[in-house]
KEKE-3310 file (N, C-alpha, C; in steps of 0.2 Angstrom, whole numbers, plus 5000, padded with zeros to 4 digits):
npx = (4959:4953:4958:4952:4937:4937:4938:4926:4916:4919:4918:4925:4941:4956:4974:4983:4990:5003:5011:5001:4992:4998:5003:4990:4983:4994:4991:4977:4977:4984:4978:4967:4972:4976:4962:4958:4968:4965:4952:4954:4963:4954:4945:4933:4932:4937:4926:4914:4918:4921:4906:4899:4906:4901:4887:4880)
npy = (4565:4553:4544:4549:4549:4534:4531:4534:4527:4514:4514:4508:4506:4503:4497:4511:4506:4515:4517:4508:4518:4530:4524:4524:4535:4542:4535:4538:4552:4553:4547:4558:4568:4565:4562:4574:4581:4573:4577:4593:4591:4585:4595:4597:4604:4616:4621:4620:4628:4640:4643:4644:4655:4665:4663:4654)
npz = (4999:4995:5004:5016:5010:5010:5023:5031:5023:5022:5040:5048:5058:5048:5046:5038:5020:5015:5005:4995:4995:4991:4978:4973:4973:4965:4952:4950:4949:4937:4927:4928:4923:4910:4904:4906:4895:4883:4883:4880:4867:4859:4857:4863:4877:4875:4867:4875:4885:4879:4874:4885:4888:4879:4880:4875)
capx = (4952:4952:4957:4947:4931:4934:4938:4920:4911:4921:4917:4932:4948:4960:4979:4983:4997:5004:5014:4997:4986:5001:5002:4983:4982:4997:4988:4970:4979:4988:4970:4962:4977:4975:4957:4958:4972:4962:4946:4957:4964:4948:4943:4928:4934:4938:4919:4912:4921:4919:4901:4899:4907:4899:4881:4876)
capy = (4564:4546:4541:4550:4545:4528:4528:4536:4524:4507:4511:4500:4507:4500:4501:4512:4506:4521:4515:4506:4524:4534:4524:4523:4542:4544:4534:4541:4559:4553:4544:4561:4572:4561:4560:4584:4582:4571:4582:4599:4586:4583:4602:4596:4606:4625:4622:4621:4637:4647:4644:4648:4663:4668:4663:4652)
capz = (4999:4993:5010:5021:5011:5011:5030:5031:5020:5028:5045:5051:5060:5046:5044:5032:5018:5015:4999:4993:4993:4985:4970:4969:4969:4957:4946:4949:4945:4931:4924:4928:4917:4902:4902:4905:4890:4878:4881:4876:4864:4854:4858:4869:4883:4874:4864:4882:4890:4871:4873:4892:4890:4875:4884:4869)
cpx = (4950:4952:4955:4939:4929:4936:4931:4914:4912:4919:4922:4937:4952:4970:4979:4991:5000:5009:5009:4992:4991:5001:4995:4980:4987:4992:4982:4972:4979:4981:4969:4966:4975:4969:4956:4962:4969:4956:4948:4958:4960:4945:4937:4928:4934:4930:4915:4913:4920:4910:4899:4898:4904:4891:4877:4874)
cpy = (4557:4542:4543:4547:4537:4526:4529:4532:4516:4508:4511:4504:4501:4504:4505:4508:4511:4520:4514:4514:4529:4531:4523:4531:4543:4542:4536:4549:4559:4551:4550:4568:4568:4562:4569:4583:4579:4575:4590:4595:4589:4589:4602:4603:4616:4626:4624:4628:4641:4648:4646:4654:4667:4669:4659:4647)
cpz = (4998:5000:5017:5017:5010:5019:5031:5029:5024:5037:5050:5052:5054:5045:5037:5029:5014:5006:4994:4992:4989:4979:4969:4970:4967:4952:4945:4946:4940:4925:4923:4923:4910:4899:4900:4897:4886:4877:4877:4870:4856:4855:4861:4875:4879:4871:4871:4884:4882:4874:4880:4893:4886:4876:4879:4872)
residu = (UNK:UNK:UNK:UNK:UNK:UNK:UNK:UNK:UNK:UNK:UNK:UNK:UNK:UNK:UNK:UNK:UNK:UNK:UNK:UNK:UNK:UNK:UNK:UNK:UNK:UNK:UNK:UNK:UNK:UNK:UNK:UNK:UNK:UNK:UNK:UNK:UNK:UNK:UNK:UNK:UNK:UNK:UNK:UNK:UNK:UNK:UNK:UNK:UNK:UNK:UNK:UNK:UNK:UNK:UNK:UNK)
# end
Protein backbone atom coordinates (compact mmCIF):
# COMPACT_ATOMS: atom_id res chain seq x y z
CA UNK A 1 0.00 0.00 0.00
CA UNK A 2 2.89 2.43 0.81
CA UNK A 3 4.10 2.00 -2.49
CA UNK A 4 1.48 2.21 -4.71
CA UNK A 5 0.35 5.54 -2.73
CA UNK A 6 3.39 7.20 -2.98
CA UNK A 7 3.71 6.25 -6.74
CA UNK A 8 0.16 8.01 -6.88
CA UNK A 9 1.00 11.03 -5.02
CA UNK A 10 4.87 11.66 -6.81
CA UNK A 11 3.57 11.54 -10.11
CA UNK A 12 7.14 10.32 -11.42
CA UNK A 13 7.93 6.99 -12.92
CA UNK A 14 10.65 6.13 -10.25
CA UNK A 15 12.92 3.14 -9.80
CA UNK A 16 11.85 1.30 -7.08
CA UNK A 17 14.58 0.06 -4.37
CA UNK A 18 13.22 -2.93 -3.49
CA UNK A 19 15.42 -3.63 -0.27
CA UNK A 20 14.72 0.22 0.58
CA UNK A 21 10.53 -0.34 0.75
CA UNK A 22 10.97 -3.64 2.52
CA UNK A 23 12.75 -2.32 5.41
CA UNK A 24 10.54 0.64 5.52
CA UNK A 25 7.36 -1.49 5.73
CA UNK A 26 9.13 -3.91 8.27
CA UNK A 27 9.69 -1.25 10.24
CA UNK A 28 6.14 0.71 9.81
CA UNK A 29 4.59 -2.97 10.71
CA UNK A 30 6.82 -3.40 13.58
CA UNK A 31 5.90 0.53 14.71
CA UNK A 32 2.32 -0.30 14.21
CA UNK A 33 2.52 -3.96 16.47
CA UNK A 34 4.09 -2.03 19.32
CA UNK A 35 1.94 0.87 19.36
CA UNK A 36 -1.63 -2.20 19.05
CA UNK A 37 0.50 -3.97 22.10
CA UNK A 38 1.12 -0.93 24.22
CA UNK A 39 -2.64 0.11 23.69
CA UNK A 40 -3.97 -3.69 24.96
CA UNK A 41 -1.02 -2.89 27.27
CA UNK A 42 -2.35 0.01 29.04
CA UNK A 43 -6.03 -1.54 28.61
CA UNK A 44 -7.07 1.25 26.14
CA UNK A 45 -8.02 -0.99 23.56
CA UNK A 46 -10.34 -3.73 25.67
CA UNK A 47 -12.19 -0.38 27.42
CA UNK A 48 -12.99 0.58 23.83
CA UNK A 49 -14.52 -2.97 22.55
CA UNK A 50 -16.10 -3.55 26.43
CA UNK A 51 -17.96 -0.42 25.96
CA UNK A 52 -18.90 -0.84 22.15
CA UNK A 53 -20.26 -4.01 22.83
CA UNK A 54 -21.98 -3.04 25.68
CA UNK A 55 -23.42 0.20 23.79
CA UNK A 56 -22.26 2.45 26.60
Amino acid sequence: MQVGAMDVLQNQPEERDRKKHLSNGFVSSTVYTLVILALIQFKIIDSLIISTLTGS
